[in-house]
PDB file of N, CA, C and O in Angstrom, chain B, residues numbered from 101:
ATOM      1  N   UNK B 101      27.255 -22.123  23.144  1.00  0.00           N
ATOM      2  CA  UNK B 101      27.246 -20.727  23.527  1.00  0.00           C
ATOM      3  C   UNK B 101      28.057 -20.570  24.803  1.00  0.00           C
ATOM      4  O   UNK B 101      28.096 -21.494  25.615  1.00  0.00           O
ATOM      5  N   UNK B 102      28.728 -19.387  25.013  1.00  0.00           N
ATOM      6  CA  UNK B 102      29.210 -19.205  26.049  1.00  0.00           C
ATOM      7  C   UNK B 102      28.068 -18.894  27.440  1.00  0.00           C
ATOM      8  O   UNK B 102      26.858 -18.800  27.232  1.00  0.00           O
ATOM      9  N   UNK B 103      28.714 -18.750  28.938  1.00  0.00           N
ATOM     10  CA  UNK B 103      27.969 -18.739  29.607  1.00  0.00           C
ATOM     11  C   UNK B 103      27.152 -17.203  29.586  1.00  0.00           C
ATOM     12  O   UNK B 103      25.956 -16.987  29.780  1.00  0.00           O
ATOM     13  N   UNK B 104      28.426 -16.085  29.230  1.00  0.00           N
ATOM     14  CA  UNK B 104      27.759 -15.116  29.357  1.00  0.00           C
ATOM     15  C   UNK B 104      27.092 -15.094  28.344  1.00  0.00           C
ATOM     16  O   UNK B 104      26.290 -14.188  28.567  1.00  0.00           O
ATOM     17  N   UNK B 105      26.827 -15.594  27.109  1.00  0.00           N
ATOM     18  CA  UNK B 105      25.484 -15.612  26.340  1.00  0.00           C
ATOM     19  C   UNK B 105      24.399 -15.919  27.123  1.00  0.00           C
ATOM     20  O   UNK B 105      23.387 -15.242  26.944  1.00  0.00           O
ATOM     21  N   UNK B 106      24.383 -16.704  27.871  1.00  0.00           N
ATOM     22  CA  UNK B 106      22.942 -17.860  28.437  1.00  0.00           C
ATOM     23  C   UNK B 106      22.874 -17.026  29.290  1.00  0.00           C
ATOM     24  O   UNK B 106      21.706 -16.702  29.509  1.00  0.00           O
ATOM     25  N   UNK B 107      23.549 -16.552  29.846  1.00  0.00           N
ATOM     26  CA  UNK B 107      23.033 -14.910  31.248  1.00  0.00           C
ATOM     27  C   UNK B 107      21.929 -13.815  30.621  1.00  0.00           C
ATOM     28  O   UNK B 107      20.814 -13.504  31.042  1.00  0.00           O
ATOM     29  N   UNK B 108      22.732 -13.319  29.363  1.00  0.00           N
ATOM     30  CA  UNK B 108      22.309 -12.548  29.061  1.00  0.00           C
ATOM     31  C   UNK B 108      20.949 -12.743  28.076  1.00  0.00           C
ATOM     32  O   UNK B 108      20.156 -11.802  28.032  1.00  0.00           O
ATOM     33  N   UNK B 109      20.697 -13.867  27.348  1.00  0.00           N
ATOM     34  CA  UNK B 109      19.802 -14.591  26.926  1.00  0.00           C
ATOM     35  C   UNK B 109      18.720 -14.971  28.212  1.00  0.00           C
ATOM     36  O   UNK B 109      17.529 -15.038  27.910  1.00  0.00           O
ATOM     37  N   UNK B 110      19.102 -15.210  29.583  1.00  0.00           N
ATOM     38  CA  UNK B 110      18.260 -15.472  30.765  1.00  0.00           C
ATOM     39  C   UNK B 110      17.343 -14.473  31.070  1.00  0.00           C
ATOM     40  O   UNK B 110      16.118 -14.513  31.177  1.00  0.00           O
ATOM     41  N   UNK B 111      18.241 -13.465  31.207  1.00  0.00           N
ATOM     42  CA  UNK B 111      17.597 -11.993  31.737  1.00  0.00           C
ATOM     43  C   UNK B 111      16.715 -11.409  30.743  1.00  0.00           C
ATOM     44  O   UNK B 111      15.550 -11.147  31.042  1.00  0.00           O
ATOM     45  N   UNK B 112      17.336 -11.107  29.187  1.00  0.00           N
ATOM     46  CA  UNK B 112      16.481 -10.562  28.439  1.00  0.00           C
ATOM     47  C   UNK B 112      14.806 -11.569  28.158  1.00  0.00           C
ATOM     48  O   UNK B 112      13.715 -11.041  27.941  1.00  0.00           O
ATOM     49  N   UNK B 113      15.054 -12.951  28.244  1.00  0.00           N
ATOM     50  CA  UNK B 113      14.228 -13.461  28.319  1.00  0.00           C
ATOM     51  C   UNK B 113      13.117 -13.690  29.525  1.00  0.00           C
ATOM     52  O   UNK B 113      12.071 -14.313  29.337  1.00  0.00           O
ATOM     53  N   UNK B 114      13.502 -13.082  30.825  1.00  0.00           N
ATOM     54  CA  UNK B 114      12.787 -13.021  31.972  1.00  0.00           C
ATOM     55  C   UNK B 114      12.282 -11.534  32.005  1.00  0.00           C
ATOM     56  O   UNK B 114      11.156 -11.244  32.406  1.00  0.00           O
ATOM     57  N   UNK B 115      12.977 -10.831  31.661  1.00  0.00           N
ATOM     58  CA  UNK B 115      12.518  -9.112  31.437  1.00  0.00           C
ATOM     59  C   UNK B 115      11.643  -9.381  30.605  1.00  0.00           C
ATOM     60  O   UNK B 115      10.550  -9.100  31.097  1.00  0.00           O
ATOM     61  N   UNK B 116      11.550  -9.767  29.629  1.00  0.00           N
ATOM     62  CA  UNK B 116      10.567 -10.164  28.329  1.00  0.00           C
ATOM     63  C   UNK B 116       9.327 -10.654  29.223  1.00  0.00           C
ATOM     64  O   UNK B 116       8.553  -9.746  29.526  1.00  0.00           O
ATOM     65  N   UNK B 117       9.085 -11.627  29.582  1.00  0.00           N
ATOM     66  CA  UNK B 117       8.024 -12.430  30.120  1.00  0.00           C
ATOM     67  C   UNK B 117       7.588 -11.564  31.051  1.00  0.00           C
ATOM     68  O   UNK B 117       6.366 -11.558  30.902  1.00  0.00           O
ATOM     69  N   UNK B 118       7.901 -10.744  32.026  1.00  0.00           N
ATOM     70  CA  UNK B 118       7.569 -10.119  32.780  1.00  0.00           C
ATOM     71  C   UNK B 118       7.159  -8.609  32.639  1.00  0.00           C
ATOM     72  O   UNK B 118       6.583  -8.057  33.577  1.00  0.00           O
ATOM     73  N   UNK B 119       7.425  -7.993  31.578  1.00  0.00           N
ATOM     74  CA  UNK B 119       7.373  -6.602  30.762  1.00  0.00           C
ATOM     75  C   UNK B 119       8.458  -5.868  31.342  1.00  0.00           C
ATOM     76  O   UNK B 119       8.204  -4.678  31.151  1.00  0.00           O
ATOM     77  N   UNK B 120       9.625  -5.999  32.002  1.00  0.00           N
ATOM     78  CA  UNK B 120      10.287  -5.018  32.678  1.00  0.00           C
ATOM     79  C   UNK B 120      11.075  -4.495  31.820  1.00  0.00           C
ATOM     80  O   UNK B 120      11.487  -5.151  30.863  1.00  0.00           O
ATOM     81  N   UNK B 121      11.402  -3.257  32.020  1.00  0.00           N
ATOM     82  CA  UNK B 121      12.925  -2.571  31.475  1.00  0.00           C
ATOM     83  C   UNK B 121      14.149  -2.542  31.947  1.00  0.00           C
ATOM     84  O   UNK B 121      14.078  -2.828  33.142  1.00  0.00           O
ATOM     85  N   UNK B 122      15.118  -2.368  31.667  1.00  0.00           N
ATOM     86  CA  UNK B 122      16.289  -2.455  32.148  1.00  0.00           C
ATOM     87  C   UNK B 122      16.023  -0.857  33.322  1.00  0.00           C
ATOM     88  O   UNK B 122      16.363  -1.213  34.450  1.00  0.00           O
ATOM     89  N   UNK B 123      15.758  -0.009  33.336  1.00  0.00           N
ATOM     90  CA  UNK B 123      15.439   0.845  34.515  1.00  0.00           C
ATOM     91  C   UNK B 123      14.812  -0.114  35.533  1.00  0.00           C
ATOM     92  O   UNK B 123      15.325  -0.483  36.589  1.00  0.00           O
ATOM     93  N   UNK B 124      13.791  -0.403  35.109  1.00  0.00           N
ATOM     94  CA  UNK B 124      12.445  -0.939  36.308  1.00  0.00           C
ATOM     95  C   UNK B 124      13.351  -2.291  36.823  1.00  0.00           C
ATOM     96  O   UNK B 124      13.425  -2.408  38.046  1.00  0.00           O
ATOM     97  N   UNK B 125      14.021  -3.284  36.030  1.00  0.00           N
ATOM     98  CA  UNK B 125      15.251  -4.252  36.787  1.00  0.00           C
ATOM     99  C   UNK B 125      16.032  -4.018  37.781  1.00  0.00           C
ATOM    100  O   UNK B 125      16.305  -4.669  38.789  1.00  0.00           O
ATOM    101  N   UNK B 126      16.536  -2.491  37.182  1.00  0.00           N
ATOM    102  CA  UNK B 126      17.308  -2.287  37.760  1.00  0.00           C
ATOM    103  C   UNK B 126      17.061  -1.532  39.648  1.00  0.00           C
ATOM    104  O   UNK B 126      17.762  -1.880  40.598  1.00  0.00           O
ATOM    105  N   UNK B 127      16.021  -0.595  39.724  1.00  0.00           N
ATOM    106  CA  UNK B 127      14.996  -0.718  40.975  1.00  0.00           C
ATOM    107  C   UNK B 127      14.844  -1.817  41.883  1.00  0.00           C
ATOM    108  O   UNK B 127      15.170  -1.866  43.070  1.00  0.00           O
ATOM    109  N   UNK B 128      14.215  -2.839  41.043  1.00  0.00           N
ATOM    110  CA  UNK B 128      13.828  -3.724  41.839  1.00  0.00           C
ATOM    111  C   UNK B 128      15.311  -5.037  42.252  1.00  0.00           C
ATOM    112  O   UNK B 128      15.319  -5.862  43.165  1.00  0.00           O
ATOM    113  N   UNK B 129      16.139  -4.840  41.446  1.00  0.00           N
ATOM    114  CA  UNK B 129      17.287  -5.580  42.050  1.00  0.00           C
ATOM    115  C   UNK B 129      18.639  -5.100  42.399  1.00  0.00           C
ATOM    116  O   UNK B 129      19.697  -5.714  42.258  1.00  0.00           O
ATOM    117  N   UNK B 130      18.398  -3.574  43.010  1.00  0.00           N
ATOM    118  CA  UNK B 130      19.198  -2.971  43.444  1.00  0.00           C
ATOM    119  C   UNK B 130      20.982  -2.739  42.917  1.00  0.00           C
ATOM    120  O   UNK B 130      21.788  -2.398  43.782  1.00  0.00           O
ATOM    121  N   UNK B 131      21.406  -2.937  41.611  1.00  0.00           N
ATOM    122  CA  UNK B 131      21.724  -2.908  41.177  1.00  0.00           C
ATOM    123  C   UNK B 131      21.693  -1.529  40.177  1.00  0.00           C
ATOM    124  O   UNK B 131      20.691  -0.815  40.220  1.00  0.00           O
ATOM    125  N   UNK B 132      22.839  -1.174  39.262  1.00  0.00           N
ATOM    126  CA  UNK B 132      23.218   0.103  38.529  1.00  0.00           C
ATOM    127  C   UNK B 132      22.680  -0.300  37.783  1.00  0.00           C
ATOM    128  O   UNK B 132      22.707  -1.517  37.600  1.00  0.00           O
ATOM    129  N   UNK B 133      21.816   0.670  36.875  1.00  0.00           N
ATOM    130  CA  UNK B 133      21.316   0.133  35.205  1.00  0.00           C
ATOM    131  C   UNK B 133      22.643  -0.159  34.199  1.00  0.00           C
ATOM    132  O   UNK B 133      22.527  -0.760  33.131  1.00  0.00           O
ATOM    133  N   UNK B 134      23.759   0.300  34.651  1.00  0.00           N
ATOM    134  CA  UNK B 134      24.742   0.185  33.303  1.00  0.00           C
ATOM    135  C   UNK B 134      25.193  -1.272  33.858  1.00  0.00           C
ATOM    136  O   UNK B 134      25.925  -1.829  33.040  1.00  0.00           O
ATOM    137  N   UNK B 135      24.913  -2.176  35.235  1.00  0.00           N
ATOM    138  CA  UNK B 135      25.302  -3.516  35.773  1.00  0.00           C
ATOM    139  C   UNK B 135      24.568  -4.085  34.706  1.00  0.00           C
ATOM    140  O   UNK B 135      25.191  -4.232  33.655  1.00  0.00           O
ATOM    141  N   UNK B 136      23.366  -4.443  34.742  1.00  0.00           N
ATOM    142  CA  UNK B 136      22.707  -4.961  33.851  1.00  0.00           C
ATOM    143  C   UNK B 136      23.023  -4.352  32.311  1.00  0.00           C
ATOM    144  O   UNK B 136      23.162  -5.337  31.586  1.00  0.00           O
ATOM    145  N   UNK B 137      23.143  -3.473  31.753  1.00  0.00           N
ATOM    146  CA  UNK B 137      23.437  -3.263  30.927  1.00  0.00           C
ATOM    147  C   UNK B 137      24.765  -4.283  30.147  1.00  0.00           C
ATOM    148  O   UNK B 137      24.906  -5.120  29.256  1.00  0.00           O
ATOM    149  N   UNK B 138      25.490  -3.601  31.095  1.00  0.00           N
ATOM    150  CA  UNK B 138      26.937  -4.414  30.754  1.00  0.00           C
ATOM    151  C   UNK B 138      26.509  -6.310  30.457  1.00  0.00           C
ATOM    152  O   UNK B 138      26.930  -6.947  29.492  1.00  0.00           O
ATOM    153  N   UNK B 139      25.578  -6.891  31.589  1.00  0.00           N
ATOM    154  CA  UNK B 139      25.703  -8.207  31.386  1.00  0.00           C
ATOM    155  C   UNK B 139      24.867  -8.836  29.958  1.00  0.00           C
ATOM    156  O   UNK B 139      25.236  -9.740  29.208  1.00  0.00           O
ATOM    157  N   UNK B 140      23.510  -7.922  29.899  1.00  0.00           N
ATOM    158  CA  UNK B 140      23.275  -8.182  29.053  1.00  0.00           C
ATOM    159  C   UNK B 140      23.721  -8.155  27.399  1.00  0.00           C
ATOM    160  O   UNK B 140      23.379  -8.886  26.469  1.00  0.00           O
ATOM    161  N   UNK B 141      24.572  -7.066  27.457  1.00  0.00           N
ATOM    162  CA  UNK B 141      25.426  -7.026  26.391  1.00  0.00           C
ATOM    163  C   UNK B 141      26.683  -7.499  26.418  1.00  0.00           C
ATOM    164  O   UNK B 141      27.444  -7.131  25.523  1.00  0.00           O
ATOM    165  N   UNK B 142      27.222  -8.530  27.584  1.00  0.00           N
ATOM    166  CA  UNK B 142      28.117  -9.267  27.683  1.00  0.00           C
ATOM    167  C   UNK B 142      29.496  -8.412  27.515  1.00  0.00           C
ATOM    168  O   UNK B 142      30.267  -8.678  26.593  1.00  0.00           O
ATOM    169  N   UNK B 143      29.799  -7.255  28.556  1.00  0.00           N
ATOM    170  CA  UNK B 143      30.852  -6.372  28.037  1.00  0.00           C
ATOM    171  C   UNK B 143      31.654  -7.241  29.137  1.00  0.00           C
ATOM    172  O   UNK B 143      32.836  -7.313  28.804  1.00  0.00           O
ATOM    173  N   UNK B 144      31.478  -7.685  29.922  1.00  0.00           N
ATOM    174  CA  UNK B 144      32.299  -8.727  30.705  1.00  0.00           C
ATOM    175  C   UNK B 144      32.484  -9.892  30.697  1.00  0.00           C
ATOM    176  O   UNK B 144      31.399 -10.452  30.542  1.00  0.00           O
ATOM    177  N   UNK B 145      33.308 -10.608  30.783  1.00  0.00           N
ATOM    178  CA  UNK B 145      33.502 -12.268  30.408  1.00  0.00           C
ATOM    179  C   UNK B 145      32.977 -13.025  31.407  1.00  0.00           C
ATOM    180  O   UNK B 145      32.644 -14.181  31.147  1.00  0.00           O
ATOM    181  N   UNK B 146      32.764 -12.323  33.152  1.00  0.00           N
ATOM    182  CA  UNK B 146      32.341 -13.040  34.452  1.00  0.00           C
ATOM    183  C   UNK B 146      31.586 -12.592  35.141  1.00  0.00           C
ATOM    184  O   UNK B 146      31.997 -11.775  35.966  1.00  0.00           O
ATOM    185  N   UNK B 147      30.235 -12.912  35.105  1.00  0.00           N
ATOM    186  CA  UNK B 147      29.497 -12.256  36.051  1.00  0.00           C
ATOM    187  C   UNK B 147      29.580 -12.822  37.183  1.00  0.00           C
ATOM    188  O   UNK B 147      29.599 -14.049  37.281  1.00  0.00           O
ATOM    189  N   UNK B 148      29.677 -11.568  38.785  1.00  0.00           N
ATOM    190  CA  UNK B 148      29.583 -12.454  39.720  1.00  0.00           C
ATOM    191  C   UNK B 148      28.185 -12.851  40.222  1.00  0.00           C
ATOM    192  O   UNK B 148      27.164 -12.279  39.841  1.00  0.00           O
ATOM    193  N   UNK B 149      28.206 -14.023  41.233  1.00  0.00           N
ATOM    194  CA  UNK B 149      26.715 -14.381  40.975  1.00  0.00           C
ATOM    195  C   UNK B 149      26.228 -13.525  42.831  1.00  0.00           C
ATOM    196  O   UNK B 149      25.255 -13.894  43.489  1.00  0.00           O
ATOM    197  N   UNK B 150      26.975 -12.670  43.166  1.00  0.00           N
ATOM    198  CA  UNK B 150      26.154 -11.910  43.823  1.00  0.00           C
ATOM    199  C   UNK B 150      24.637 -10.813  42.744  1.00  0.00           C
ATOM    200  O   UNK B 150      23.447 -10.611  42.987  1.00  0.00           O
ATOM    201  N   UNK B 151      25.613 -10.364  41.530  1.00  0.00           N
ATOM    202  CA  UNK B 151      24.567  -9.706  40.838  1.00  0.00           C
ATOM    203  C   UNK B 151      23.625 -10.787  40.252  1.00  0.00           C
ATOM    204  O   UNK B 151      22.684 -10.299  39.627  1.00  0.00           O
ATOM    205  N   UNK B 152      23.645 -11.664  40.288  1.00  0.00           N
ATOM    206  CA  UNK B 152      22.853 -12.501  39.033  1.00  0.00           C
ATOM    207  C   UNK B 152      21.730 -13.032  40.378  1.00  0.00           C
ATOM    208  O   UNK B 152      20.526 -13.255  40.247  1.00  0.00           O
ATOM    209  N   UNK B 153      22.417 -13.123  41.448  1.00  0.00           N
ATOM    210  CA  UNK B 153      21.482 -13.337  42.675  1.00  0.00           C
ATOM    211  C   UNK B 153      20.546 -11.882  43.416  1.00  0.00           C
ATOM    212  O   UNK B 153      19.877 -12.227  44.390  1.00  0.00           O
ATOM    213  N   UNK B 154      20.477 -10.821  43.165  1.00  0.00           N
ATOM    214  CA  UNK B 154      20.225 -10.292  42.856  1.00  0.00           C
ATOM    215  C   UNK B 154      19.552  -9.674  42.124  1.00  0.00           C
ATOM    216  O   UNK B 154      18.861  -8.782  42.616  1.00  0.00           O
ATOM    217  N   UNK B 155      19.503  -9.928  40.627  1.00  0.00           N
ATOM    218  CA  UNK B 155      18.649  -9.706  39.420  1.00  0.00           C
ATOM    219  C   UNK B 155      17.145 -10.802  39.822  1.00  0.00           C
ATOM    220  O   UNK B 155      15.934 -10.601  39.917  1.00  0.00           O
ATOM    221  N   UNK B 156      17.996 -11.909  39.958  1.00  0.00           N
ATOM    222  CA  UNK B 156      16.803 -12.922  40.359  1.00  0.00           C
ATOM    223  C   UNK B 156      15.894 -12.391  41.475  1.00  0.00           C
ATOM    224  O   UNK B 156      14.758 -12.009  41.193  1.00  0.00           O
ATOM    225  N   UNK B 157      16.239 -12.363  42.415  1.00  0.00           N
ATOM    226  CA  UNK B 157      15.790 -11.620  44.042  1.00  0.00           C
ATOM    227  C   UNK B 157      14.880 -10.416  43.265  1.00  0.00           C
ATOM    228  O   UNK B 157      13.732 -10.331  43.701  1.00  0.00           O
ATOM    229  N   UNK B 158      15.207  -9.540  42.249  1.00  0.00           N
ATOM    230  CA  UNK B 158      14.422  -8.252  42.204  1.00  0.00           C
ATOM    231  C   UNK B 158      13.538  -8.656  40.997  1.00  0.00           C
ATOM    232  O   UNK B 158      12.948  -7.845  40.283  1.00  0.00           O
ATOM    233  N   UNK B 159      13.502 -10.573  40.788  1.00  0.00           N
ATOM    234  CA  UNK B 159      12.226 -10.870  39.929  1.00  0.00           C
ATOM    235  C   UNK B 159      11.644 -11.589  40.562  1.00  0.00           C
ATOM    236  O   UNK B 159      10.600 -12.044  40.094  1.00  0.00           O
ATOM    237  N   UNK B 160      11.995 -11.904  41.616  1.00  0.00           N
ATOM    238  CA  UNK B 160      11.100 -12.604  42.993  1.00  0.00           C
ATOM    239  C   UNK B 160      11.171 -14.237  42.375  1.00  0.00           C
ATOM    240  O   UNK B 160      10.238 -15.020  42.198  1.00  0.00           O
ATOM    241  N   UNK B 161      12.758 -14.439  42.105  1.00  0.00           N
ATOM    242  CA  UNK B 161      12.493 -15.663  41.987  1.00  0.00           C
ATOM    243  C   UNK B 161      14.424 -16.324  42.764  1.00  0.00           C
ATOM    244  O   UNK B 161      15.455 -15.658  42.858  1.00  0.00           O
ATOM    245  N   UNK B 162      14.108 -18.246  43.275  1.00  0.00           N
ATOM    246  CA  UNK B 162      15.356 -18.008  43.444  1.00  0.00           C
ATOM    247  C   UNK B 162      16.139 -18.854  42.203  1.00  0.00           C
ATOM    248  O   UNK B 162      15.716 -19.477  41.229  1.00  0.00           O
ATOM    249  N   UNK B 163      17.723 -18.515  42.817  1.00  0.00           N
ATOM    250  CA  UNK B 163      18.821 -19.338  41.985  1.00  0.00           C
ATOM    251  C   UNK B 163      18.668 -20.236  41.397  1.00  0.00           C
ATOM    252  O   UNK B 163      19.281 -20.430  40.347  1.00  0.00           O
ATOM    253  N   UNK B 164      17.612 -21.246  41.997  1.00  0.00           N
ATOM    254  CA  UNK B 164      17.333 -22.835  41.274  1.00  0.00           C
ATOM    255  C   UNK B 164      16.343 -22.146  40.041  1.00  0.00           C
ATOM    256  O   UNK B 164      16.597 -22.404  38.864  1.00  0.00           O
ATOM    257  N   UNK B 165      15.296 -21.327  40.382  1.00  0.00           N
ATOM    258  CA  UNK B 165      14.683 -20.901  38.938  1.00  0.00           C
ATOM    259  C   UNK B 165      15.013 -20.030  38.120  1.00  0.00           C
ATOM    260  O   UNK B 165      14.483 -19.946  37.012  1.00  0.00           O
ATOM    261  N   UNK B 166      15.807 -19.358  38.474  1.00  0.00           N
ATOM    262  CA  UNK B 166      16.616 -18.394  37.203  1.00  0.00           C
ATOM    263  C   UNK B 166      17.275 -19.551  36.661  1.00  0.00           C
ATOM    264  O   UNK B 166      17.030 -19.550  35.454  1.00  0.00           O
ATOM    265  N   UNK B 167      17.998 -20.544  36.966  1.00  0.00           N
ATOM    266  CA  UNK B 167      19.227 -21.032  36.346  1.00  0.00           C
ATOM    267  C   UNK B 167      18.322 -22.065  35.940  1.00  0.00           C
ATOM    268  O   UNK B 167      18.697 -22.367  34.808  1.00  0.00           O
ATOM    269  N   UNK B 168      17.360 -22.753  36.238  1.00  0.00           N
ATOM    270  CA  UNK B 168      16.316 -24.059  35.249  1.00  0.00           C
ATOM    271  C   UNK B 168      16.162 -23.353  34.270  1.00  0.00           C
ATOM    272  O   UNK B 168      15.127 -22.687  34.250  1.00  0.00           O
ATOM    273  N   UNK B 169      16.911 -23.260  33.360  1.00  0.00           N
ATOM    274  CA  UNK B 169      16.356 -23.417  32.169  1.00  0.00           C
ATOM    275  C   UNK B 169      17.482 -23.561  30.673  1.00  0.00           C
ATOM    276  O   UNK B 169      18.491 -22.886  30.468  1.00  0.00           O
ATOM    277  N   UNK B 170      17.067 -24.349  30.036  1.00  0.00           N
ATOM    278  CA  UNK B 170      18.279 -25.094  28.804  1.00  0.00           C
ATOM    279  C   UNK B 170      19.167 -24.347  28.366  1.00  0.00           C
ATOM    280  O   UNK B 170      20.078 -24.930  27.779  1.00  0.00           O
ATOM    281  N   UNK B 171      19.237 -23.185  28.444  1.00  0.00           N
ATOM    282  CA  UNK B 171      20.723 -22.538  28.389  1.00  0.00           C
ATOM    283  C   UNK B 171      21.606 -22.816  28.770  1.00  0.00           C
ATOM    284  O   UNK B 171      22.714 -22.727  28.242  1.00  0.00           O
ATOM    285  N   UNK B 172      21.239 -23.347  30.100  1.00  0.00           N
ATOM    286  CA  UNK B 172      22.359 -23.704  31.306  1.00  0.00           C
ATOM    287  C   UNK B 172      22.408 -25.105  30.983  1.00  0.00           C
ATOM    288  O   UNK B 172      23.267 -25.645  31.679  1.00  0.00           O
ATOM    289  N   UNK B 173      21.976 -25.710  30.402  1.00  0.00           N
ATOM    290  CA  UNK B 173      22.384 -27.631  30.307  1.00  0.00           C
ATOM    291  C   UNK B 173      24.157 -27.312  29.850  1.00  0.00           C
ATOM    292  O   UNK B 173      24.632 -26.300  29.333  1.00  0.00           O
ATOM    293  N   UNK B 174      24.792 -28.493  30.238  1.00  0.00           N
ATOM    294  CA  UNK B 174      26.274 -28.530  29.794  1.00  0.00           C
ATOM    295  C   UNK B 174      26.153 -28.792  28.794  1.00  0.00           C
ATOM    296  O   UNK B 174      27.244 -28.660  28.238  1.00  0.00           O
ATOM    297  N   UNK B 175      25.077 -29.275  27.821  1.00  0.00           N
ATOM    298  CA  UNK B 175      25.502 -29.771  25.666  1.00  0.00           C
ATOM    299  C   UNK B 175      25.141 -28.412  25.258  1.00  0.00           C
ATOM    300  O   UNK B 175      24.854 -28.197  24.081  1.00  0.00           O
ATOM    301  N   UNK B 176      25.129 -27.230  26.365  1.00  0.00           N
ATOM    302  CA  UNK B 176      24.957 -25.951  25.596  1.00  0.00           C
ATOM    303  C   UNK B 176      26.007 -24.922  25.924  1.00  0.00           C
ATOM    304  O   UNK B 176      26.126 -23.804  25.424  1.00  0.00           O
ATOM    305  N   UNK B 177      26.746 -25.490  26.848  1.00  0.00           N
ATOM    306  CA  UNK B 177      27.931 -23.950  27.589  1.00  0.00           C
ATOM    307  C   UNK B 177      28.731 -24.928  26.764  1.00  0.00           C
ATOM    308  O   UNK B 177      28.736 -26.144  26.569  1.00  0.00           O
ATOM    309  N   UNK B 178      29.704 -23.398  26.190  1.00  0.00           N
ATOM    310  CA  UNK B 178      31.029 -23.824  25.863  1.00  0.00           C
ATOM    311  C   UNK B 178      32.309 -24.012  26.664  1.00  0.00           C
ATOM    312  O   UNK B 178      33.292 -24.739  26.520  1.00  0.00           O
ATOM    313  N   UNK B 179      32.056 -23.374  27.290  1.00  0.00           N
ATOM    314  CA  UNK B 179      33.315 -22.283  27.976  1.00  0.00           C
ATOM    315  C   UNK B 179      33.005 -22.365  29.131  1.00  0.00           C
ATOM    316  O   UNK B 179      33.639 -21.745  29.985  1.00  0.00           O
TER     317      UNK B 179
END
């Protein structure tokens, strides 16, 4: 999978676990709802990781635990 799959697979899967919406994400990590929008539907090829640091920050978690998890192993990024 590409990386922006495993982003957007990250988030929908942390919004999931947590009950949030893409509004209520978007509140709490100060960010535009169409930012998240866009990543989760991968309308961009690069997210920068100010937003992805960010998204994390407005789930009260940091960089090392958003990114633990097997999406991110290298036998899974393509690209």
């Amino acid at each position: 999978m590409t990386l922006s799959e495993a982003l957007s697979m990250r988030i929908t899967q942390l919004m999931e676990q947590r009950n949030l919406t893409r509004y209520r994400l978007a509140q709490l990590s100060g960010l535009a709802e169409s930012t998240i929008a866009d990543i989760r539907k991968m309308r961009n090829k690069g997210t920068n990781i100010q937003n992805i640091n960010a998204i994390a920050q407005g789930m009260e978690m940091d960089l090392i635990e958003f990114f633990n998890s097997p999406l991110f192993s290298r036998e899974n990024i393509t690209d």
